[in-house]
VMD Tcl script that draws the C-alpha trace (Angstrom):
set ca {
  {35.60 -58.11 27.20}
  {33.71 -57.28 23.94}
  {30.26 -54.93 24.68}
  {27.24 -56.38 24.41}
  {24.99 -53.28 23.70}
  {26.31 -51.04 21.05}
  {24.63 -47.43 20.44}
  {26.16 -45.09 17.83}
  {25.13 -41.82 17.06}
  {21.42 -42.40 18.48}
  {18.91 -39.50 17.78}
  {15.41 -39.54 18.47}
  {13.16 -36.78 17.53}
  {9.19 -36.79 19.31}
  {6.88 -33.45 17.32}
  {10.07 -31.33 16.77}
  {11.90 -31.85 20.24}
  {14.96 -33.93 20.37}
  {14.76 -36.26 22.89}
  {17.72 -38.70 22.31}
  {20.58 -36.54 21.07}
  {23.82 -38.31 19.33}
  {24.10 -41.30 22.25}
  {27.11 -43.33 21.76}
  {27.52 -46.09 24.54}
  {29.20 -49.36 24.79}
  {28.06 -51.52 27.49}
  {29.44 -54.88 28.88}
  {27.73 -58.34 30.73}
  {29.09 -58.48 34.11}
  {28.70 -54.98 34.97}
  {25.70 -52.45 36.53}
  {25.00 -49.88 34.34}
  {23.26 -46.33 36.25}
  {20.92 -43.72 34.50}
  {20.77 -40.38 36.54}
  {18.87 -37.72 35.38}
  {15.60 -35.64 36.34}
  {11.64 -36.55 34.98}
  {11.97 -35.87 31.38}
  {15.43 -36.08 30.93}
  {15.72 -39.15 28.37}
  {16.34 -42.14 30.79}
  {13.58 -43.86 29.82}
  {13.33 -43.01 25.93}
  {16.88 -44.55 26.07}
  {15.58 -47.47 27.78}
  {13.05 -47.83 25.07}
  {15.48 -47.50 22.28}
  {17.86 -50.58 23.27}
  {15.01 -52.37 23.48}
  {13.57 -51.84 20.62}
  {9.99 -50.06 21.36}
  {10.91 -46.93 19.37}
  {12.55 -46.03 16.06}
  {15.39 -44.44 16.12}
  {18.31 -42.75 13.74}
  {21.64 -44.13 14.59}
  {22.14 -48.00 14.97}
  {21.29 -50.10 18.43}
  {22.99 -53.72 18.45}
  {22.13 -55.88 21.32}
  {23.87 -59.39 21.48}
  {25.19 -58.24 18.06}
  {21.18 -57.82 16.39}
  {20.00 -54.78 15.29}
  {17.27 -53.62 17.06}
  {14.39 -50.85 16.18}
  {14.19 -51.60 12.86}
  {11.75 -53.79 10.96}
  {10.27 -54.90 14.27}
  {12.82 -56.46 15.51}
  {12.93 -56.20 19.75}
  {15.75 -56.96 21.86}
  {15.77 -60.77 22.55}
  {16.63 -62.06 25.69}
  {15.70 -58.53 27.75}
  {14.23 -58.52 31.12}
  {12.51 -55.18 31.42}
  {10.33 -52.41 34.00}
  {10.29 -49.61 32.91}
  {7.44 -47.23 34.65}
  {4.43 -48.44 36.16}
  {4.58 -51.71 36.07}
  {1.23 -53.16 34.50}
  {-0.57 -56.48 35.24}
  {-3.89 -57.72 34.77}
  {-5.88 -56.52 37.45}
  {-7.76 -59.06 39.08}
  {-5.25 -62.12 38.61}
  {-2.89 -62.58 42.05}
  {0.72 -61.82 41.63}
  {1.31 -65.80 41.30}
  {-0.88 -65.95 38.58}
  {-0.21 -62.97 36.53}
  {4.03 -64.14 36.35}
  {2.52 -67.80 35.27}
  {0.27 -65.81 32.62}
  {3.55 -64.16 31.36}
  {5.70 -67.15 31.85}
  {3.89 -69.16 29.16}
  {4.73 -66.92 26.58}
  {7.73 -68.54 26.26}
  {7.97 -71.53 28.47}
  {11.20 -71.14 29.67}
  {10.39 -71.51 33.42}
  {8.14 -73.54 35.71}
  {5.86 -72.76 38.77}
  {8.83 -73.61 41.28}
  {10.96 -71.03 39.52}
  {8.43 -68.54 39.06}
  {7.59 -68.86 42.97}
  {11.47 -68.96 44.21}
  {11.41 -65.31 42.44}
  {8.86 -63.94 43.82}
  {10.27 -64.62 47.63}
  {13.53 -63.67 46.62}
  {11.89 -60.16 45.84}
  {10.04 -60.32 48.94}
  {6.62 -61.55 47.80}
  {4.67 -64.18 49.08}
  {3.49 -66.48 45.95}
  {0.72 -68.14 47.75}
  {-1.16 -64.83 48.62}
  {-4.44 -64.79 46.65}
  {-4.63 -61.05 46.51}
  {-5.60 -59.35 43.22}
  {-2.76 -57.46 41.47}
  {-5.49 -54.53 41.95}
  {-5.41 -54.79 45.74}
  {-2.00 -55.08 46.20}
  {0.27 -51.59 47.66}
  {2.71 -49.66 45.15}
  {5.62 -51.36 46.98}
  {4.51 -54.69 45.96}
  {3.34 -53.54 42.53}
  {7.11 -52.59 41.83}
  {8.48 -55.65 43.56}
  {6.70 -58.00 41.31}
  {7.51 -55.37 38.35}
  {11.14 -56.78 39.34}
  {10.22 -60.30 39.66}
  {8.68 -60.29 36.31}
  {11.55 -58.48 34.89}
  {14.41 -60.61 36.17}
  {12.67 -64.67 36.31}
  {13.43 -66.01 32.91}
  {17.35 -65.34 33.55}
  {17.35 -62.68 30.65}
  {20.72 -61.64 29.39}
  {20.17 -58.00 29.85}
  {18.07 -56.68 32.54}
  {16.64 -53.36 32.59}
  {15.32 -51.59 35.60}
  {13.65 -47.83 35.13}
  {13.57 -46.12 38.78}
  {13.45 -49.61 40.06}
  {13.38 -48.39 44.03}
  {9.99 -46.54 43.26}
  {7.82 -47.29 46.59}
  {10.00 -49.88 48.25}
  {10.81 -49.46 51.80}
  {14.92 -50.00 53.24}
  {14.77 -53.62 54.10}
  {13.22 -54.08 50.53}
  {16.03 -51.98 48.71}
  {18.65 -53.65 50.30}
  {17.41 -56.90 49.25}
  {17.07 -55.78 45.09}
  {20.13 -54.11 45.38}
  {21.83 -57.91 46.30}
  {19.81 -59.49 43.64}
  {21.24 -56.68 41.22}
  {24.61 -57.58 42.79}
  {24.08 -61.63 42.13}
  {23.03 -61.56 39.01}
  {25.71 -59.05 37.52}
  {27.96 -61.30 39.11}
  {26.32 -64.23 36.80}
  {27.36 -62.65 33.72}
  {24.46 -60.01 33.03}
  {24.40 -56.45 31.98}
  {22.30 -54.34 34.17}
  {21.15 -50.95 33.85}
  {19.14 -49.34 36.09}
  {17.84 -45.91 36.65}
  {17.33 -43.59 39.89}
  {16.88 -40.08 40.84}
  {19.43 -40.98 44.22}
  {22.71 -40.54 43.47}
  {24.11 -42.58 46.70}
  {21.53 -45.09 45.66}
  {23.26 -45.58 41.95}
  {26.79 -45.66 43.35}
  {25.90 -48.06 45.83}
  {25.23 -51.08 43.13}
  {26.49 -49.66 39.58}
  {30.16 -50.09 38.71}
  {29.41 -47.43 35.88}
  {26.85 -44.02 36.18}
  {26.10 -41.50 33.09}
  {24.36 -38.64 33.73}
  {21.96 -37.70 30.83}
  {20.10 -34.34 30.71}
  {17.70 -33.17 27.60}
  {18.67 -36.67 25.83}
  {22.28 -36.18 26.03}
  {25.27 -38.20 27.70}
  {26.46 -35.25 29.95}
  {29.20 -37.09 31.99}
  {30.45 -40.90 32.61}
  {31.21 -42.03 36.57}
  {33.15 -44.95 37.29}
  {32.80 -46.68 40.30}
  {36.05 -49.22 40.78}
  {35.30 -51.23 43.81}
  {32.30 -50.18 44.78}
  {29.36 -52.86 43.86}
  {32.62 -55.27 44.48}
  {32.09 -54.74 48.02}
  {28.16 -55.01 48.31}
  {29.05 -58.80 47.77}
  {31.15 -59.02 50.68}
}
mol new
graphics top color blue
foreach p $ca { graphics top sphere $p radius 0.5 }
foreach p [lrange $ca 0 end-1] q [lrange $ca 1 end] { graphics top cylinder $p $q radius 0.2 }
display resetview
């Protein structure tokens, strides 16, 4: 299977520090990709990079496009990465509808199916403001993943969510890199990565430190 995401000899350099350093990856669809690394260690500057939010030295091809230069983004990315950020005083319904008619790819049905898969209830009127950190990051997900992106990106996705609610991203995760996506993901829990990722790099001070592979293991989550 040819990659999807190619990244050779990425550097990215923020007031002097270096804070991507030389990546070269090759990622595939069909396959859960995990980030592991402390607060500051270049998880989510890499993030950034494939998508296309920063410039970088080296060359990022996504879906065989150049991204991060020119102003081109990453097409076809679904993508949380932090805090996920809404407008405040529009209900969760309402703020995914507000997004989805950017590019009209989806309808209210589809947009409300997503939000129950995650674990939200689309008919609850409750500002975005009102709603608990748990809920925040859920629809962070649903937002992320309801347009059937390509490549789906998920930066310390598990943030706030309690067990029953982990369980039930990690099977979404599961699905959809079973329907021919590339996933990455980040998390500080080891057990947490290996559960769902069929592939974990560890990355410390913006370098690729070591490569884990996981044969089997998100093979059996389906079962």
């Amino acid at each position: 299977m040819s990659s999807y995401i190619n990244m050779e000899n990425v550097t990215k350099e923020l007031s002097g520090n270096i804070v991507l350093n030389n990546i070269n990856l090759s990622l595939e669809k069909r396959k859960v990709y995990g980030l592991k690394g402390k607060n500051g260690s270049g998880k989510t500057m890499l993030f950034r990079a494939i998508c296309g939010f920063i410039k970088t030295q080296g060359t990022i091809t996504v879906g065989g496009k150049r991204v991060g230069v020119d102003g081109y983004y990453a097409e076809n990315v679904g993508v949380l990465l932090e805090n996920p950020g809404f407008l405040p005083n529009y209900s969760g319904f309402k703020n995914l509808k507000y997004l989805a008619e950017i590019n009209n790819k989806i309808d209210d049905m589809h947009i409300k199916a997503t939000m129950i898969a995650v674990g939200l209830d689309p008919e609850e009127k409750k500002a975005f403001k009102k709603y608990s950190l748990g809920m925040k990051q859920k629809l962070g997900i649903a937002q992320a993943i309801m347009e059937n992106p390509e490549v789906i990106i998920l930066d310390e996705f598990i943030n706030a969510l309690d067990e029953d609610s982990v369980k039930k991203i990690n099977n979404i995760i599961i699905e959809l890199r079973n329907k021919d996506k590339l996933i990455l993901v980040s998390n500080h829990n080891n057990e947490e990565l290996e559960g769902i990722c069929d592939e974990i790099y560890t990355i410390n001070n913006g370098e690729i430190c070591s490569k884990k592979v996981m044969r089997g293991i998100s093979d059996e989550n389906e079962k």
